[in-house]
FIMARMI-982135 format. One record per residue (C-alpha): residue in three letters; x, y, z. Coordinates in steps of 0.05 Angstrom, whole numbers, padded with zeros to 5 digits, always signed. Example, Ala and Ser with C-alpha at 12.3 -4.5 7.8 and 13.67 -1.06 7.14 Angstrom:
REM residues 2
ALA+00246-00090+00156 SER+00273-00021+00143 
***
This chain:
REM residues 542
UNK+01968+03802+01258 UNK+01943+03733+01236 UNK+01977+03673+01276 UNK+01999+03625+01232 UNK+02013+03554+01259 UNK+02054+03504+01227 UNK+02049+03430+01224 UNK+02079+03363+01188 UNK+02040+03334+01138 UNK+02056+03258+01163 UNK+02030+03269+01228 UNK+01976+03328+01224 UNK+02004+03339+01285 UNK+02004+03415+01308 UNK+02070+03452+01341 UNK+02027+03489+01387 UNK+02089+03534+01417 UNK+02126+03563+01346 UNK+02087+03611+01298 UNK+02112+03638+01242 UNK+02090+03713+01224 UNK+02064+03739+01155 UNK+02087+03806+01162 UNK+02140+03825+01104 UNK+02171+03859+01171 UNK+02178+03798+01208 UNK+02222+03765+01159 UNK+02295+03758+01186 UNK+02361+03803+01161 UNK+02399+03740+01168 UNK+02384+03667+01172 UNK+02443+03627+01209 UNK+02450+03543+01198 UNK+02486+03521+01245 UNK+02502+03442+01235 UNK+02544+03404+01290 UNK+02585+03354+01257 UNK+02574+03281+01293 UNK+02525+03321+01347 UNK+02484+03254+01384 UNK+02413+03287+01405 UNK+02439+03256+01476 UNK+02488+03307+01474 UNK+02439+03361+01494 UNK+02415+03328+01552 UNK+02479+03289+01576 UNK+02516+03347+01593 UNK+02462+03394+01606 UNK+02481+03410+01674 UNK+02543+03443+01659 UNK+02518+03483+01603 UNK+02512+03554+01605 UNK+02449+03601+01603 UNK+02469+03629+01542 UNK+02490+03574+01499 UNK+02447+03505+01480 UNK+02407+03535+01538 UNK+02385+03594+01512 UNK+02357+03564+01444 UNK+02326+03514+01484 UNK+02296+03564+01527 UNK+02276+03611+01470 UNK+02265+03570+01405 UNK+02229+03508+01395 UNK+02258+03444+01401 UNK+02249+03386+01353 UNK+02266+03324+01403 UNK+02256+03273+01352 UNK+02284+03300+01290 UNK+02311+03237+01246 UNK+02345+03224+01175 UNK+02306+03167+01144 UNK+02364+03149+01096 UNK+02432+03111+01100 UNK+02493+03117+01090 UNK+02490+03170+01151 UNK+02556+03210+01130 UNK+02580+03282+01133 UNK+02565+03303+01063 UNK+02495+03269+01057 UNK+02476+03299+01114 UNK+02489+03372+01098 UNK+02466+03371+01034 UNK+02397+03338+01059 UNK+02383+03390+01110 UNK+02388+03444+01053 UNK+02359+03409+00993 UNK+02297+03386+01040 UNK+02300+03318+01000 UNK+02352+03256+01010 UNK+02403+03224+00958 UNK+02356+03186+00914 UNK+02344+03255+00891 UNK+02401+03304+00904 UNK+02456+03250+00893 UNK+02504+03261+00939 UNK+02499+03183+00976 UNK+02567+03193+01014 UNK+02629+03228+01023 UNK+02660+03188+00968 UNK+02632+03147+00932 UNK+02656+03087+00874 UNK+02620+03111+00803 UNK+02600+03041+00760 UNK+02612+03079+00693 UNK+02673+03127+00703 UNK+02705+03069+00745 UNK+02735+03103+00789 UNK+02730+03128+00867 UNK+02702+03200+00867 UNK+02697+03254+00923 UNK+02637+03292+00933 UNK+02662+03360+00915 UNK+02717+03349+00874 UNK+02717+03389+00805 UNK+02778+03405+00769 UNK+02753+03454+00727 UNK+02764+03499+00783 UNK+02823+03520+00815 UNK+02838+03546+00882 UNK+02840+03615+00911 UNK+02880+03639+00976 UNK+02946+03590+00956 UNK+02976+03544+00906 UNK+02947+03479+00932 UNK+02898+03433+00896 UNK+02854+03438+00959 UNK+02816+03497+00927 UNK+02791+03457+00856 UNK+02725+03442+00884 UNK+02647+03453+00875 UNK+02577+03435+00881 UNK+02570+03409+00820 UNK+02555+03336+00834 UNK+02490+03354+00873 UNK+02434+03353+00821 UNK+02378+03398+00855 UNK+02378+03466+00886 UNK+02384+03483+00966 UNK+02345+03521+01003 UNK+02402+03581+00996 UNK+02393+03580+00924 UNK+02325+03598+00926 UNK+02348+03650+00974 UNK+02384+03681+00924 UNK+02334+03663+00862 UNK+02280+03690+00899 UNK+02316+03753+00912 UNK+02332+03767+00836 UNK+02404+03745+00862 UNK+02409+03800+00909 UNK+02436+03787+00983 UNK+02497+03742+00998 UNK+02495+03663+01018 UNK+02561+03643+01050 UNK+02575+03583+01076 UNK+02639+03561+01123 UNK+02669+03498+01156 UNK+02736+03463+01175 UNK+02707+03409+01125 UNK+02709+03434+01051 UNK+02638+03392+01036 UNK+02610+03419+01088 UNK+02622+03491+01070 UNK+02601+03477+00994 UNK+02538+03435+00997 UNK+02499+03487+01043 UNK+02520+03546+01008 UNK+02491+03517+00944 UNK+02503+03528+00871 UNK+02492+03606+00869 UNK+02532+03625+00928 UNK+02576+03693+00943 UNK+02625+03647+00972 UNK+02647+03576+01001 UNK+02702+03579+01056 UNK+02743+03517+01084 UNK+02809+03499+01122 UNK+02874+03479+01094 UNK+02916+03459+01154 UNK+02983+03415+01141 UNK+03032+03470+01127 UNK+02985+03523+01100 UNK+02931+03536+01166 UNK+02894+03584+01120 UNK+02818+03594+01100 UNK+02820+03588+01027 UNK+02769+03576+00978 UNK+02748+03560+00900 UNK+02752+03601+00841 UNK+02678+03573+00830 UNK+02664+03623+00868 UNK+02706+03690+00864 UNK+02773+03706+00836 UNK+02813+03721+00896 UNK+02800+03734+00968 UNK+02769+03787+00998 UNK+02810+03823+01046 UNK+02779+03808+01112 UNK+02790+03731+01089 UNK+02865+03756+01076 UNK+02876+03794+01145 UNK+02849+03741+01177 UNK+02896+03685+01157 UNK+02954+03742+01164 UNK+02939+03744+01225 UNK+02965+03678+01254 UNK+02897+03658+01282 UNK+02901+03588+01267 UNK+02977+03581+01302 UNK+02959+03622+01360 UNK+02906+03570+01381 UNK+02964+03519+01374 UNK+03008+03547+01432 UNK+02975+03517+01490 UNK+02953+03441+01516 UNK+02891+03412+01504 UNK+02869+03405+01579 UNK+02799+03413+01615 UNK+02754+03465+01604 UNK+02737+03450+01690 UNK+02763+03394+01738 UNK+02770+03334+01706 UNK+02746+03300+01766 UNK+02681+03332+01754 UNK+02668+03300+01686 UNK+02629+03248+01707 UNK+02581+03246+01645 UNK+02644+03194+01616 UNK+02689+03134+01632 UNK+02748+03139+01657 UNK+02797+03184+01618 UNK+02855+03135+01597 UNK+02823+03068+01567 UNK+02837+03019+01515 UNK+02770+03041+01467 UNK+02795+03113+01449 UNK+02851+03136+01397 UNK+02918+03168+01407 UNK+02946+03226+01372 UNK+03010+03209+01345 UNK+03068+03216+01392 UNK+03024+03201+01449 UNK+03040+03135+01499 UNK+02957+03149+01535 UNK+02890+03172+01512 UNK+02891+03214+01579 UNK+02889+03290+01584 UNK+02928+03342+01578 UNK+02934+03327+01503 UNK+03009+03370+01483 UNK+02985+03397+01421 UNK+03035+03443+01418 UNK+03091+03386+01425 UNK+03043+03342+01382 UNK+03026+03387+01322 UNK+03097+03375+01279 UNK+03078+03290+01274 UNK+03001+03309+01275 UNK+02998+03342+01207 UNK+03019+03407+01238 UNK+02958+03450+01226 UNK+02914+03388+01214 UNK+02915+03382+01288 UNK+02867+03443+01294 UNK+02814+03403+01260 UNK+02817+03344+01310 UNK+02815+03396+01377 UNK+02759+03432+01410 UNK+02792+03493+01385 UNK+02772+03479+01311 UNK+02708+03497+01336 UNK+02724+03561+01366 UNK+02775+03585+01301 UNK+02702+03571+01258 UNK+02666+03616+01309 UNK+02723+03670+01297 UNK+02718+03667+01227 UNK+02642+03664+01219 UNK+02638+03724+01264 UNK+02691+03756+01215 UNK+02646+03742+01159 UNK+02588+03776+01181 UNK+02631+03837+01190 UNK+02673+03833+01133 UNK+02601+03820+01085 UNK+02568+03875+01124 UNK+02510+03812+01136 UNK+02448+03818+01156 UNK+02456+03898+01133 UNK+02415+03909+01070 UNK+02344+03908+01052 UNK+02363+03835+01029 UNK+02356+03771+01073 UNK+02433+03744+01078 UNK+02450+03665+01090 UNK+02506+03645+01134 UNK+02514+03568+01141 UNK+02563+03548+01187 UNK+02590+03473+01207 UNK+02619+03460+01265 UNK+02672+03399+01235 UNK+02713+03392+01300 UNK+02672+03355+01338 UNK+02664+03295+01278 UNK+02744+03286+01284 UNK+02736+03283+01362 UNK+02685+03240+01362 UNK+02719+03190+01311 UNK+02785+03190+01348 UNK+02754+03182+01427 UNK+02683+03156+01419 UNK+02622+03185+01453 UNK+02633+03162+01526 UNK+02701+03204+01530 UNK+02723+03258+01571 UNK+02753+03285+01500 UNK+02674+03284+01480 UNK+02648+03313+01550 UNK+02698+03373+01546 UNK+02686+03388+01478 UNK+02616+03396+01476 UNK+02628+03445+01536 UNK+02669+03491+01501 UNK+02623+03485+01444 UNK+02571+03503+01481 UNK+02603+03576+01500 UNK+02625+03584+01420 UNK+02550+03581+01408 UNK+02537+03631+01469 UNK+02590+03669+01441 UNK+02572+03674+01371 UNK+02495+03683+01388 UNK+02513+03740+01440 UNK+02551+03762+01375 UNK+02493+03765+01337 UNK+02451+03802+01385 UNK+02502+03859+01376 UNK+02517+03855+01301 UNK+02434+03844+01269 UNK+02399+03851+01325 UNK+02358+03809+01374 UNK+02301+03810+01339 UNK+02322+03816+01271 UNK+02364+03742+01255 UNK+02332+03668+01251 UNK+02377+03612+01280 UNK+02373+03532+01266 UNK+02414+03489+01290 UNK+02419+03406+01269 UNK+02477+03358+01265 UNK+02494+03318+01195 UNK+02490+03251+01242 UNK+02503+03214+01309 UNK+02548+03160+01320 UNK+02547+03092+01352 UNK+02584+03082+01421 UNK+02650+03047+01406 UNK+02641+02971+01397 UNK+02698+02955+01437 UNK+02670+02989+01498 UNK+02605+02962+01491 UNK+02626+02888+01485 UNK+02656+02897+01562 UNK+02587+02923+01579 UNK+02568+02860+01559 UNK+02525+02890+01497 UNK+02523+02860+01438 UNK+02572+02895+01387 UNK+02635+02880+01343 UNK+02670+02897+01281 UNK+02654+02876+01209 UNK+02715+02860+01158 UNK+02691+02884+01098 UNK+02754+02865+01067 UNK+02753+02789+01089 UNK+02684+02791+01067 UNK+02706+02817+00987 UNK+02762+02772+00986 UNK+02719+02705+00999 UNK+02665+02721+00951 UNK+02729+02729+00907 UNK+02767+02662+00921 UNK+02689+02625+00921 UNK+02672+02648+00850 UNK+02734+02632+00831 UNK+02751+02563+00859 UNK+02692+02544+00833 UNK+02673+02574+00761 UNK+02748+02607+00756 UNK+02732+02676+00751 UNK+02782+02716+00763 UNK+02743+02765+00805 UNK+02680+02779+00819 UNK+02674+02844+00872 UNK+02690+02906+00825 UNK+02684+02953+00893 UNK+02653+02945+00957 UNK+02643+03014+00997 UNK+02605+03051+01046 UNK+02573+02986+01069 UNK+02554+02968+00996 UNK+02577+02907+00942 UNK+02583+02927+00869 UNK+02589+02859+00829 UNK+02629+02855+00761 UNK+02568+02846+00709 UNK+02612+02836+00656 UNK+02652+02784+00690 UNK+02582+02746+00702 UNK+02561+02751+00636 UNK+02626+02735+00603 UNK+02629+02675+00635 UNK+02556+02655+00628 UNK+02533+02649+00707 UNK+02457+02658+00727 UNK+02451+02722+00756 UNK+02393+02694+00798 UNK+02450+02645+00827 UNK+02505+02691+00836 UNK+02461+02733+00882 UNK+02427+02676+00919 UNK+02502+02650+00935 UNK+02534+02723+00946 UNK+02475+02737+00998 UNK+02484+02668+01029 UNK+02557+02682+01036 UNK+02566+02748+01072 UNK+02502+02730+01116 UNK+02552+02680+01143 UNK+02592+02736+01171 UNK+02584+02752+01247 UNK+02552+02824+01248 UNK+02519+02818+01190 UNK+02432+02832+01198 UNK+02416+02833+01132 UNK+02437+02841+01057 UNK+02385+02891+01013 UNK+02389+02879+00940 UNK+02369+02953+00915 UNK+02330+02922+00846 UNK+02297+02878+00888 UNK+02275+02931+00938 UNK+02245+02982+00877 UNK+02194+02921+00874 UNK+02163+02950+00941 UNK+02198+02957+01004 UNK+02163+02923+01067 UNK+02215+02955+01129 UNK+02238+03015+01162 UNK+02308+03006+01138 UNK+02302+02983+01060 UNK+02262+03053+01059 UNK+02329+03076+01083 UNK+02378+03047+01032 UNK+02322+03067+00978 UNK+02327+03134+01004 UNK+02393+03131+00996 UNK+02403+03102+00934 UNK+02434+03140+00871 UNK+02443+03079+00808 UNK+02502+03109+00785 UNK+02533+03118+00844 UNK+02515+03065+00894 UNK+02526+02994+00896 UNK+02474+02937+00883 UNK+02484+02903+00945 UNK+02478+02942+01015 UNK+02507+02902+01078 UNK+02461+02918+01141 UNK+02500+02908+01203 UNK+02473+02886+01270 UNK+02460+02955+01318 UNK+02525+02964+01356 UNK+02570+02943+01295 UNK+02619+02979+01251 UNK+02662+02962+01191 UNK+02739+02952+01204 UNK+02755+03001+01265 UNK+02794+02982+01329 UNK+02796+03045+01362 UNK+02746+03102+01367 UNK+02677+03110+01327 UNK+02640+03120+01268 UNK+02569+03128+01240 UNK+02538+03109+01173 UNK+02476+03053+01191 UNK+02410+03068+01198 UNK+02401+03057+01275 UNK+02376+03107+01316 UNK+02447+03126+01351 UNK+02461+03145+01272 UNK+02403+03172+01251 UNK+02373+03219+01318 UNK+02399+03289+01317 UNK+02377+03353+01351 UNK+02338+03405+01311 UNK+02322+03475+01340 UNK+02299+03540+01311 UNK+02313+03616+01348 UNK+02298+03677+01325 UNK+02251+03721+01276 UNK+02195+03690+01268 UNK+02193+03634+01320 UNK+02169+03622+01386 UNK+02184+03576+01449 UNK+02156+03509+01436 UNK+02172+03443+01436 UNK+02151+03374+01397 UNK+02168+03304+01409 UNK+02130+03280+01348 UNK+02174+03248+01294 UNK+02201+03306+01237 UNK+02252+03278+01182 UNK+02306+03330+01167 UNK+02279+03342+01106 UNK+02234+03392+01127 UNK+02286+03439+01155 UNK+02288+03468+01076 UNK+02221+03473+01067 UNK+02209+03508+01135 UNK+02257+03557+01125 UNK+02226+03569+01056 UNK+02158+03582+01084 UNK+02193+03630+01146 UNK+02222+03682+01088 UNK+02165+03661+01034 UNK+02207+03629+00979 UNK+02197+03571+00932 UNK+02222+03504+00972 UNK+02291+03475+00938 UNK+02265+03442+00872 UNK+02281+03368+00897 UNK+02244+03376+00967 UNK+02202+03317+00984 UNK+02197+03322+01058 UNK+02142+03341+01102 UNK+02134+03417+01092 UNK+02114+03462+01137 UNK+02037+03489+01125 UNK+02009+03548+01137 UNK+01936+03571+01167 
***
């Protein structure tokens, strides 16, 4: 059997450890993407020690490990960052450049999946009229199915409705997400299927999602043994509501009723595990990885994102969670090992983006950090412009980091465009934080730095705005407590990336790979046509 070695382009650099086979035989029954919602790279090593064999461990141990896998685009937000990892390509192309974003025609605020064409299936809420349809180019699980005369099934699942949809693609079987508040149910989109099957049914009958909600939220071990974080109750993390300290236990049973009732599931270590439980019901309930067919299963871990938001990435909150992940992915591999077979399933498993240490928290470490107010920053452009020429108001939106200007309001009243930008750049480069301010026309000219590639990258005319604000590293836009992501910095943009399973050996590479070539790698593994946007570094064979 001929080796065949695989490489980037970019670097001609050779992953001496992980060979893919030719054999029709070799092909995985089931490809699983896994994507860890707010996952650091750091995360793997931080709390390595108290990992188990079976977990992180084990597809460290048996796959090959990507240790400087990167998204070369910004904004760095949930949906962009599933939907590059399966389109192999980034939102100049596919055109999904955030969660929401503010569309310059329709003039209006738009989320990523919304569609109401579409109505929703497994209850009467509006949380089911969703869809793919505003990504414009195919992922690598609809050329899965393409490629397979639209035989197997391509599901996709996560607490986070986008992150369910944009994997699964445009062709697939099904799209499953959470509605917690009152409902706590899996439901889904009529996009896809006309009602629920009935392993989605017994599962939500089965009061899954409440019994998770019946006990505190305490330590996985000792808390006195968590000594990968800061001290437990601090002034840089959030509260739930109803809460007087950041500090463990967390009541969630006392809490849920003022926390959104089932909403609290999303924000708790055991959103992760209720994912597992329903992922693992999936492959049952689809009879995956069964047929002569090669099935998809992408799953996102969402949890972990609302953790990280509300206690920042030096917690104990952060620590404990990422322990108890780690035996959900021990659990759900050892799951897979039973169900497919060892030797019969392929495994990858990447995060949608990192996030930045909380500013707050740095500042007393005497790093340089702080908080940008984007709103003070809108409203002064507003009251210059107008004190001076009297325009009434200049800043039609400013959102994920970026300034859309009123062009009908400059033209109406006759200003130089030339002068309007010179004196809006001027202006919120006068604002502490602030590194830089990338004027997208300008940058199509020919871009001369790391980051403009970036905001090119993740560009989309109708959808973004013509100014992008580029904070200092260590800053964020408008948050006291906790963390976020979005910029371009390396805490944002450095995620893990491993592959397990059919096909792939132990290996690993610290070489620089862009995300974008997770689609066209799992392309070449099962021998299908890479997504018809990819333009990442594919894998080669030889």
């Amino acid at each position: 059997m001929k080796n065949i070695i695989f490489f980037l382009l970019t670097f001609s650099v050779f992953f001496t450890g992980c060979k893919l086979k030719e054999s029709k035989q070799q092909e995985p029954k089931l490809i699983v993407g896994i994507v860890i919602d707010q996952m650091r790279y750091d995360y793997l090593t931080r709390f390595s020690d108290r990992y188990s064999e079976n977990g992180f461990k084990r597809l460290l141990k048996n796959g090959f490990s990507i240790e400087n896998a990167y998204y070369n685009l910004i904004p760095t937000y949930t949906a962009v960052g599933h939907a590059s990892i399966y389109t192999g390509t980034t939102p100049d192309n596919h055109g999904i450049i955030s969660n929401n974003w503010y569309d310059k025609f329709l003039k209006k605020t738009i989320y990523c999946v919304d569609d109401d064409i579409y109505r929703t299936v497994g209850n009467n809420s509006d949380a089911g009229k969703k869809s793919p349809s505003r990504m414009y180019t195919t992922t690598v699980t609809d050329q899965l199915h393409l490629a397979q005369n639209m035989n197997g099934k391509t599901i996709g699942i996560a607490i986070k409705d986008r992150s369910a949809i944009l994997p699964a693609g445009h062709t697939a079987n099904a799209a499953y997400w959470f509605h917690g508040k009152q409902k706590g149910q899996w439901i889904s989109s009529n996009f896809y299927m006309e009602n629920l099957p009935n392993w989605v049914t017994d599962f939500n009958n089965s009061d899954n999602a409440n019994n998770y909600l019946k006990t505190p939220w305490n330590t996985l071990y000792d808390i006195n043994t968590y000594t990968n974080s800061i001290i437990d109750n601090n002034l840089f993390e959030g509260k739930f509501k109803g809460e007087t300290a950041t500090s463990f236990p967390h009541d969630i049973p006392n809490l849920k009723v003022t926390n959104g009732n089932f909403d609290i599931l999303k924000g708790i270590p055991a959103g992760n595990s209720f994912t597992a439980d329903f992922a693992k019901a999936a492959i049952l309930g689809e009879n995956l990885g069964k047929s002569e067919f090669t099935d998809f299963l992408a799953v996102s871990f969402s949890s972990t994102d609302y953790i990280g938001h509300q206690f920042g990435p030096a917690s104990k909150e952060i620590e404990d969670t990422y322990l108890r992940l780690d035996k959900d992915i021990a659990d759900l591999l050892s799951f897979l090992d039973k169900q497919i077979g060892r030797n019969k399933y392929t495994v990858f498993l990447t995060a949608d983006h990192g996030a930045v240490n909380v500013p707050r928290y740095l500042t007393d470490q005497k790093i340089p950090s702080g908080y940008f107010d984007g709103d003070a920053c809108g409203s002064i452009l507003n009251a210059y412009f107008k004190n001076t020429y009297e325009v009434e108001k200049i800043v039609e939106n400013y959102y994920n980091a970026q300034l859309q200007l009123d062009e009908n309001t400059i033209k109406e009243y006759g200003l130089n465009a030339d002068f309007v930008k010179e004196k809006v750049i001027q202006i919120i480069k006068g604002f502490a934080g602030v590194q830089d301010v990338l004027v997208i026309k300008d940058l199509k000219k020919g871009t001369s730095s790391a980051m403009e590639e970036k905001a090119i990258n993740g560009y989309y005319y109708s959808r973004s705005g013509d100014y992008f604000i580029i904070l200092k590293p260590g800053w964020i836009h408008d948050q006291k407590k906790g963390t976020t992501h979005g910029s371009g910095y390396s805490y944002d943009t450095h995620v893990p990336l491993i592959f397990m399973g059919t096909g792939i050996t132990h290996g690993s590479s610290n070489q620089m790979v862009n995300i974008r070539d997770i689609a066209p790698t799992i392309s070449t593994l099962i021998n299908i046509s890479f997504p018809n946007g990819t333009t990442g570094n594919p894998l080669r064979f030889e």
